[in-house]
SEMIFI-575126 format. One record per residue (C-alpha): residue number from 1; residue in one letter; chain; x negated, y negated, z. Coordinates in steps of 0.25 Angstrom, whole numbers. Example, Ala and Ser with C-alpha at 12.3 -4.5 7.8 and 13.67 -1.06 7.14 Angstrom:
+------+--------+------+-------+-------+-------+
| baro | lodren | fiza |    xx |    yy |    zz |
+------+--------+------+-------+-------+-------+
|    1 |      a |    A |   -49 |    18 |    31 |
|    2 |      s |    A |   -55 |     4 |    29 |
+------+--------+------+-------+-------+-------+
end
This chain:
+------+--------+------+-------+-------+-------+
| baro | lodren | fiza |    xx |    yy |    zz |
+------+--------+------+-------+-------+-------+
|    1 |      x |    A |   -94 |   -60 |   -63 |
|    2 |      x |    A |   -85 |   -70 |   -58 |
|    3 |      x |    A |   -91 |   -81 |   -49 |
|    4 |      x |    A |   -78 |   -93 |   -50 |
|    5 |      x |    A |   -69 |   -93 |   -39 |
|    6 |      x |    A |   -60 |   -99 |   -51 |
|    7 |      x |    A |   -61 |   -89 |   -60 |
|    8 |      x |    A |   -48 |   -85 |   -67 |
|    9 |      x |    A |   -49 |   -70 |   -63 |
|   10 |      x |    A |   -48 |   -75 |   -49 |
|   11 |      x |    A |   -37 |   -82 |   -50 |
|   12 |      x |    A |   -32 |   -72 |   -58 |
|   13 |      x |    A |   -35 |   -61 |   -45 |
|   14 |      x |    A |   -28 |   -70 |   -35 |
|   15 |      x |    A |   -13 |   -72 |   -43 |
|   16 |      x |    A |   -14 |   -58 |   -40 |
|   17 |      x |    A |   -12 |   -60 |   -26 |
|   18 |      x |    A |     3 |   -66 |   -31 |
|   19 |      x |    A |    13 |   -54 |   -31 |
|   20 |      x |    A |    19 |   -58 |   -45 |
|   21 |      x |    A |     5 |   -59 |   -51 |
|   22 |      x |    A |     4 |   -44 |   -45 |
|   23 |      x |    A |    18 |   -39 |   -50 |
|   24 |      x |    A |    16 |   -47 |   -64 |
|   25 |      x |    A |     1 |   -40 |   -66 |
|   26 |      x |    A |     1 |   -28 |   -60 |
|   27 |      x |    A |   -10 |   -30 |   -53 |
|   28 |      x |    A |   -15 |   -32 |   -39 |
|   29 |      x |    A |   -28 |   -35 |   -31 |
|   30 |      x |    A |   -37 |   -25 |   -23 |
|   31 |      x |    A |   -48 |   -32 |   -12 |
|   32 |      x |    A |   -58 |   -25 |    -4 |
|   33 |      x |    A |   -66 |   -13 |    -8 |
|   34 |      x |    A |   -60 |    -4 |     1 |
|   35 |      x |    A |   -45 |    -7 |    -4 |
|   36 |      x |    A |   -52 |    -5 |   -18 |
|   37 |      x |    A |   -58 |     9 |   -16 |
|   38 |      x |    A |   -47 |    14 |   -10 |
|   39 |      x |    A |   -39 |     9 |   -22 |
|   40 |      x |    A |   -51 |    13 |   -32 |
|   41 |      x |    A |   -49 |    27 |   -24 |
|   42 |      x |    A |   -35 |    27 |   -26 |
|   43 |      x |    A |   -36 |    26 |   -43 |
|   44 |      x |    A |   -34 |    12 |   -44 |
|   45 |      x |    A |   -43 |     6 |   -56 |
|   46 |      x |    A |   -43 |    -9 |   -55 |
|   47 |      x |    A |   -43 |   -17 |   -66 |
|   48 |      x |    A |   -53 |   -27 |   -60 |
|   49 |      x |    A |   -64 |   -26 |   -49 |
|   50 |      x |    A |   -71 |   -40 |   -43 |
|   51 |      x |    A |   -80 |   -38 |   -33 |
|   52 |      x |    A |   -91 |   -49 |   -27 |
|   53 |      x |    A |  -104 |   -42 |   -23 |
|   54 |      x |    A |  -106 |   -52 |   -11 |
|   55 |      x |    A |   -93 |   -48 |    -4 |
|   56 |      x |    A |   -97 |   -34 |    -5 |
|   57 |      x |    A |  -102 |   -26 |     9 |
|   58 |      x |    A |  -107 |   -14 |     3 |
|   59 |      x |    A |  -110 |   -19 |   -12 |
|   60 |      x |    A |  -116 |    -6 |   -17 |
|   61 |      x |    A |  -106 |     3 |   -11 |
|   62 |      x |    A |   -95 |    -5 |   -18 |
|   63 |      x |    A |  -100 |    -9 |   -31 |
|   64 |      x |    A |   -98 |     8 |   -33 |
|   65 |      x |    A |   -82 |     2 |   -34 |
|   66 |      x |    A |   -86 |    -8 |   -45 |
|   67 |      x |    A |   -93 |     0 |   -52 |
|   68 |      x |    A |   -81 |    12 |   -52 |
|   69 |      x |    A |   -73 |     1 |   -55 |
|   70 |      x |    A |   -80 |    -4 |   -67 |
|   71 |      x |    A |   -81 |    10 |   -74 |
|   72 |      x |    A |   -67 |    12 |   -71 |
|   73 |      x |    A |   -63 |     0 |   -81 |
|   74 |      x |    A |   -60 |   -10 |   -70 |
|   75 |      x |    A |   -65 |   -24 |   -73 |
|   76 |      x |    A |   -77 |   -30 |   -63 |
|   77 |      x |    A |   -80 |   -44 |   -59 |
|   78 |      x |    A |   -90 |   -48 |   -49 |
|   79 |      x |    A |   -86 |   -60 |   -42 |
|   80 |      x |    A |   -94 |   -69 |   -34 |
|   81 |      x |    A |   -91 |   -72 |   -19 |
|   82 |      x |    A |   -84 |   -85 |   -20 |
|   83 |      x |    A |   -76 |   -77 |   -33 |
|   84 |      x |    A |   -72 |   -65 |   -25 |
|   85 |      x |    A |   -69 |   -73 |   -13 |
|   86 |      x |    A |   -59 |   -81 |   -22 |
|   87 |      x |    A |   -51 |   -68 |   -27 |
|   88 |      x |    A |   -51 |   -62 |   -14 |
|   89 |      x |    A |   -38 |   -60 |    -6 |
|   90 |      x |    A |   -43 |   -59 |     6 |
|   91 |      x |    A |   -54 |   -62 |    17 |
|   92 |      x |    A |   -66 |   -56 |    17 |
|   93 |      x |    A |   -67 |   -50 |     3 |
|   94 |      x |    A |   -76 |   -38 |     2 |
|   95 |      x |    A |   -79 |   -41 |   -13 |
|   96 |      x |    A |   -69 |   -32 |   -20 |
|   97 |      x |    A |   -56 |   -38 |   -28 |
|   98 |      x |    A |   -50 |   -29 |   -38 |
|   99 |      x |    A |   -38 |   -29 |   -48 |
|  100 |      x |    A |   -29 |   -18 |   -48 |
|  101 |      x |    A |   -15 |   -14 |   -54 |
|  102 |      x |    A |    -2 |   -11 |   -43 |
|  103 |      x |    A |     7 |    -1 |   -42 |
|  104 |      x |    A |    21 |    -2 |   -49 |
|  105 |      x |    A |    26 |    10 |   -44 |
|  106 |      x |    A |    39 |    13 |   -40 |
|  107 |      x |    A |    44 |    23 |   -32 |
|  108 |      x |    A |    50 |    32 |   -44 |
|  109 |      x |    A |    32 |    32 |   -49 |
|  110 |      x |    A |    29 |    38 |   -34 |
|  111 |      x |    A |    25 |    53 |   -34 |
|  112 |      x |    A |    27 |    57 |   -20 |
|  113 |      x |    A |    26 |    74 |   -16 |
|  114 |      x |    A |    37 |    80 |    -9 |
|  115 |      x |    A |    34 |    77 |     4 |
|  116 |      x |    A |    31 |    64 |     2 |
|  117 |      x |    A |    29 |    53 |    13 |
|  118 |      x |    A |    33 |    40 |     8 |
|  119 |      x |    A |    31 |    25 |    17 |
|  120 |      x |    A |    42 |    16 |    10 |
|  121 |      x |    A |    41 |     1 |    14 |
|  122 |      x |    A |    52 |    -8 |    12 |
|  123 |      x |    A |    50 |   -22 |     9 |
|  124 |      x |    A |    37 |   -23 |    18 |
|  125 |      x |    A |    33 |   -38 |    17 |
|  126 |      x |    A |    19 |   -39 |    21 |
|  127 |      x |    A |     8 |   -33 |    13 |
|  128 |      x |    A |    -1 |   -29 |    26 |
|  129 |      x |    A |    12 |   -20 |    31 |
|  130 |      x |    A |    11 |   -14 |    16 |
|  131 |      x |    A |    -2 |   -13 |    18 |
|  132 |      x |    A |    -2 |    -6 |    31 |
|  133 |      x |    A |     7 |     4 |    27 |
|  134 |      x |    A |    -1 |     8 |    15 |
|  135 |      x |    A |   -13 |    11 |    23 |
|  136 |      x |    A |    -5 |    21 |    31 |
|  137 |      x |    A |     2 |    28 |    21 |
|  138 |      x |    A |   -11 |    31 |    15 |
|  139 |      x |    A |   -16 |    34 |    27 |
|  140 |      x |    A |    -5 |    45 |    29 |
|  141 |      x |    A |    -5 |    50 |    16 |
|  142 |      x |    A |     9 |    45 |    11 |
|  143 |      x |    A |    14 |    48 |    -2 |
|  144 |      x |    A |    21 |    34 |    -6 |
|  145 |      x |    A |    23 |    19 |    -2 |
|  146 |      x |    A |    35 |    13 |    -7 |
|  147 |      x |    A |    38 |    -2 |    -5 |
|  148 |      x |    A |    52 |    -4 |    -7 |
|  149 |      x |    A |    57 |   -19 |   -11 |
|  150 |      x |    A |    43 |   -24 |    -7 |
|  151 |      x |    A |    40 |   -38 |    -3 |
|  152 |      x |    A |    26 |   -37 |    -6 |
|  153 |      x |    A |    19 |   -28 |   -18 |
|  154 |      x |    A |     9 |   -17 |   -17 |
|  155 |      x |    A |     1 |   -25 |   -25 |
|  156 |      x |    A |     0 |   -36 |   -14 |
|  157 |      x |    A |   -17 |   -38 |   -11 |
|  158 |      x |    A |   -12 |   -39 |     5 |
|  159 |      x |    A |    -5 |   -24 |     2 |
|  160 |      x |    A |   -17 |   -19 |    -5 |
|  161 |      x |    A |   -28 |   -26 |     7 |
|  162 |      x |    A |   -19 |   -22 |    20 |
|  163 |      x |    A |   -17 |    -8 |    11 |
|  164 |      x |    A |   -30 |    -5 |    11 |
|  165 |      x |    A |   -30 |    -3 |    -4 |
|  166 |      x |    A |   -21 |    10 |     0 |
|  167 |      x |    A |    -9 |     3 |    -9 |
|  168 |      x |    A |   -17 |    11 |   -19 |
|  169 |      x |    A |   -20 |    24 |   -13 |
|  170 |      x |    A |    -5 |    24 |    -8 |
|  171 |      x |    A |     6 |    28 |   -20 |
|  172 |      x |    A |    15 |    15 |   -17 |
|  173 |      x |    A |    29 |    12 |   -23 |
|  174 |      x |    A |    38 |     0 |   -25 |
|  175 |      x |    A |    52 |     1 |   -25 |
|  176 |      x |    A |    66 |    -5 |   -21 |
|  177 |      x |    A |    71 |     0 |    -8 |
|  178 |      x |    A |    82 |     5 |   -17 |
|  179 |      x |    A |    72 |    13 |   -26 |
|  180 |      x |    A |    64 |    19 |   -13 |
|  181 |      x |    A |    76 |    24 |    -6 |
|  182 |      x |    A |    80 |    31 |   -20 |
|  183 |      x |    A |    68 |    36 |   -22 |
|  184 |      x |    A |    67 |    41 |    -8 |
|  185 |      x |    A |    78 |    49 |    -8 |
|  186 |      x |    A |    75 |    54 |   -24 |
|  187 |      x |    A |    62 |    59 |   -19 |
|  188 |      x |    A |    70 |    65 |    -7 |
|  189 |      x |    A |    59 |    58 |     3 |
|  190 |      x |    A |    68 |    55 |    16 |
|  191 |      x |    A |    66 |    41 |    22 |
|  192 |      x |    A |    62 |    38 |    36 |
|  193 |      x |    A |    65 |    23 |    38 |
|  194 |      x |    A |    58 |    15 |    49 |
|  195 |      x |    A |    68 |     6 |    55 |
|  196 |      x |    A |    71 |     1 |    71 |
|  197 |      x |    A |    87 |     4 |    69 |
|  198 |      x |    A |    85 |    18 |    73 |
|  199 |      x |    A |    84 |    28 |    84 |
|  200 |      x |    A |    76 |    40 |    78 |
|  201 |      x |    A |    61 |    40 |    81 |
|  202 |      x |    A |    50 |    38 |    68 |
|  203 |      x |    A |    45 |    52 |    74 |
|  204 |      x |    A |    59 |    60 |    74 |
|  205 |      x |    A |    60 |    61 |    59 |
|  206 |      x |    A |    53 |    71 |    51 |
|  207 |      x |    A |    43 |    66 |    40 |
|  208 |      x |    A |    37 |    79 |    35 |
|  209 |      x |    A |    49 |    80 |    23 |
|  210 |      x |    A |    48 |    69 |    12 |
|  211 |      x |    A |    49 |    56 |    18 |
|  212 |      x |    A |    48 |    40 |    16 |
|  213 |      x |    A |    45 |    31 |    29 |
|  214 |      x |    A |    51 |    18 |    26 |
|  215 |      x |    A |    48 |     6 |    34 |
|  216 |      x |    A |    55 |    -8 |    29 |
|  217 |      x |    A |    51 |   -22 |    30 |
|  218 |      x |    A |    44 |   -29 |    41 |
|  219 |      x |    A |    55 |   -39 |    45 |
|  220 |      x |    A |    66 |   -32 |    42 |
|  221 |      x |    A |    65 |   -17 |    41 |
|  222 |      x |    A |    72 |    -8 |    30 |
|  223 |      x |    A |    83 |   -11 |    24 |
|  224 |      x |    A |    98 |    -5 |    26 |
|  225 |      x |    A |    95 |     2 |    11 |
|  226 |      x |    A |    82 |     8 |    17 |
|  227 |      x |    A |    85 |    13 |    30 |
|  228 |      x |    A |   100 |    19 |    25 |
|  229 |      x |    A |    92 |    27 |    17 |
|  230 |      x |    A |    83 |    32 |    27 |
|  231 |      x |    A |    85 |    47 |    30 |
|  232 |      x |    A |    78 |    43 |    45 |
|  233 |      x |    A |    76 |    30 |    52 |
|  234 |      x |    A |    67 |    31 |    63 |
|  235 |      x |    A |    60 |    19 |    71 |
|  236 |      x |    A |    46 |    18 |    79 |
|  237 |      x |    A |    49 |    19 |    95 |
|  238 |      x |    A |    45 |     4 |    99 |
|  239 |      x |    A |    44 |     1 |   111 |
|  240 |      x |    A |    40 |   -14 |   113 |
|  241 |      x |    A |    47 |   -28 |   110 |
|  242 |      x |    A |    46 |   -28 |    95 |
|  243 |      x |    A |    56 |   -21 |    87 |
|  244 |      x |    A |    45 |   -16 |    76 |
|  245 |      x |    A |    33 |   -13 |    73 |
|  246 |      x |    A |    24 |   -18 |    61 |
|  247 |      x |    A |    29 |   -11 |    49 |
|  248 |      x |    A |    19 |    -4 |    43 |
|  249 |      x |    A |    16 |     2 |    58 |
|  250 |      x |    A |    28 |     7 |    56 |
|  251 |      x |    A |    26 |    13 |    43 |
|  252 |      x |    A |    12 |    20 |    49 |
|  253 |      x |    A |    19 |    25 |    61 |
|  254 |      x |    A |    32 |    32 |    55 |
|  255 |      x |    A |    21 |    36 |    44 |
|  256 |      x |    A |    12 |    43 |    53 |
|  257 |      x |    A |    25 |    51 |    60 |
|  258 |      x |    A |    28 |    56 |    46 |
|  259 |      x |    A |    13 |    59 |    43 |
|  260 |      x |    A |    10 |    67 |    57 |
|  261 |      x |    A |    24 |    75 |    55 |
|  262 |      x |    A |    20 |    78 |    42 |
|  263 |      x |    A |     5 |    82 |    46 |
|  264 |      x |    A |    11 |    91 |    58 |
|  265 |      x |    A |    20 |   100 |    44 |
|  266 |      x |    A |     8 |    99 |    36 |
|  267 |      x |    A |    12 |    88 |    26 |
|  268 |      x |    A |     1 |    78 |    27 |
|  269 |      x |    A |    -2 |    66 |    15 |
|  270 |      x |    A |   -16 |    71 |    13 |
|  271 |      x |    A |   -15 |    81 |     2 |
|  272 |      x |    A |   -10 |    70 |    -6 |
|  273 |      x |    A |   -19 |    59 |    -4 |
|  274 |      x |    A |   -26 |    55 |   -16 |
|  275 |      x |    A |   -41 |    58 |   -15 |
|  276 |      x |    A |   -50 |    46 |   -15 |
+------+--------+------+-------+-------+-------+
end
């Protein structure tokens, strides 16, 4: 039972926040039961679970979690509200914080089958547009994420809220652009580049082979590396005064193009989705 706002582990939760503390520990922070079951669902363990009962809308339906969590070896500490409220990241905690260790993969660990869909994001800055794109790729059931030169990490708390916890239900990668683009092509998945300097429509290019939809950095778009690589640039028809849309619109709406081809030839993401 932890009842100090100034108690040492708090402290200890909140360097978390810090990127270097992440990279250096290997660990990263989980808030919100629904981000938590999702990656309790997903396999992920966590190494410690605090929880404040008063926070909590539904306590019996959720001290089931802290229970599971408890037999599966994590460590469990009850905070008191003013506690909780001190380690929570965001507004309006719903009483669940969690520890939990982040991917280091790259893209040489990702598994992919042979008619893989891929969503590669190059050097995405904010974590809610990360976030975003998480949520619908799980949403279409595709194979891999890939962060090529990253600004921010997956570990990132903002990743894991706007996420949805879904960074853990995902297989996510992080990788140079220069290892992505070589991994691409040694997987032989073609790439699909998202990018305003062309002609060809999003919805002229066929997805249903192995393919990677890459979409670049919000300010700036792909780089020259990225988009010579492409085997297909295509753009979204736009019509109003801005030049761009939000980028992880962009991702969803090139995404589900390639998920309503490949539903049309019978390749659908649903047969490899991990069962909950």
């Amino acid at each position: 039972m932890i009842t100090s706002p100034a108690n040492p582990r708090l402290k200890a939760l909140s360097a978390l926040r810090r990127r270097r503390t992440r990279e250096t520990e290997g660990l990263t922070l989980i808030e919100g039961f629904e981000e938590l079951q999702l990656a309790w669902r997903s396999g992920v363990v966590p190494q410690a679970l605090y929880y404040c009962p008063s926070l909590m809308a539904d306590e019996a339906a959720r001290s089931s979690l802290v229970a599971e969590a408890a037999a599966a070896g994590a460590e469990i500490f009850e905070l008191s509200r003013a506690a909780f409220e001190r380690a929570a990241y965001r507004e309006g905690p719903d009483g669940f914080l969690a520890v939990v260790s982040t991917s280091t993969r790259g893209c040489a660990d990702l598994a992919v089958p042979a008619d893989a869909l891929v969503l590669v994001c190059e050097g995405v800055e904010k974590p809610g547009n990360l976030g975003a794109m998480l949520r619908t790729a799980d949403a279409a059931g595709v194979d891999a994420v890939v962060a090529a030169d990253p600004v921010t990490d997956w570990g990132n708390p903002n990743v894991v809220r706007s996420s949805k916890g879904t960074v853990f239900s995902v297989p996510v990668a992080t990788d140079t652009a220069q290892a992505t683009v070589r991994w691409l092509a040694q997987q032989g998945i073609a790439v699909v580049a998202a990018t305003p300097d062309t002609d060809l429509a999003h919805t002229d290019v066929d997805y249903t082979g192995p393919v990677a939809i890459v979409v670049g950095a919000e300010k700036h778009g792909l780089t020259s590396q990225m988009t010579a690589s492409a085997d297909h640039r295509v753009r979204i028809p736009m019509v109003g005064q801005a030049n761009s849309l939000n980028v992880s619109t962009s991702a969803a709406i090139v995404v589900y193009e390639a998920v309503r081809q490949r539903r049309t030839a019978g390749i659908t993401g649903e047969s490899r989705r991990r069962a909950p």
